[in-house]
N, C-alpha and C positions, 0 to 999 in steps of 0.2 A: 207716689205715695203708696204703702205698704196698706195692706187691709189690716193690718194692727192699727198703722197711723189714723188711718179712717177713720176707725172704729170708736179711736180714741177721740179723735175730734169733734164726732157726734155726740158722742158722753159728754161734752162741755153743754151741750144746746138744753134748753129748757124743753117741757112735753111741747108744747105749743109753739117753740122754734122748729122741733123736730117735723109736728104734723105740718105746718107750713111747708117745711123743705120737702118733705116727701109729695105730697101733694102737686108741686112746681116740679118734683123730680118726675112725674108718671106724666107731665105735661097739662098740666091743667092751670089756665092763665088770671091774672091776677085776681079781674072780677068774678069768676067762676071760685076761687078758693075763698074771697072773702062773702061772696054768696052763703057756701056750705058751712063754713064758720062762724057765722053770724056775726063777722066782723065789716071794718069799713076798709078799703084799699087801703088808705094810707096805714092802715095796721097791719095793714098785712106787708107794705113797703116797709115799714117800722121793722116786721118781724125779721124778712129778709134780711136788710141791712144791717140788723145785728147778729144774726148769724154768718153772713159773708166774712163780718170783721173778726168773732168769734172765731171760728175755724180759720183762718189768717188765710182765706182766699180774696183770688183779684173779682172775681165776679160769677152772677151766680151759675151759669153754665159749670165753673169749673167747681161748687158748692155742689151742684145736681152730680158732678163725677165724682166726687168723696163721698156724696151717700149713696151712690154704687156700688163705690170700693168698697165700703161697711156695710152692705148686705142688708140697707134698709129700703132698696128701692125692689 
């Protein structure tokens, strides 16, 4: 994937997809981001899971490598 394609594919995500992925992307694990967020897991599973499907990736390892490639991590 190109860092245009990246870029673009992050432009789909909402703020709150985006700080989820970023978050996951610097490695910090489920309970600790729904900690900082003031959310529950399963929202924060929730968030994942719609952005994996958004961005048309197979999972989120390779979702943490497009917001690499687009220069959000």
């Amino acid at each position: 994937m190109t860092p245009e394609d990246a870029q673009a594919a992050v432009k789909t995500l909402t703020p709150k997809q985006r700080q989820v992925l970023v978050l996951t992307a610097q490695g910090f694990k489920r309970p600790e981001i729904a900690t900082m967020l003031h959310r529950s897991q399963k929202t924060i599973d929730a968030h994942r899971q719609a952005f994996i499907k958004q961005m048309d990736v197979s999972n989120l390892y390779e979702a943490c490598a497009v917001a690499g490639a687009a220069g959000i991590v």
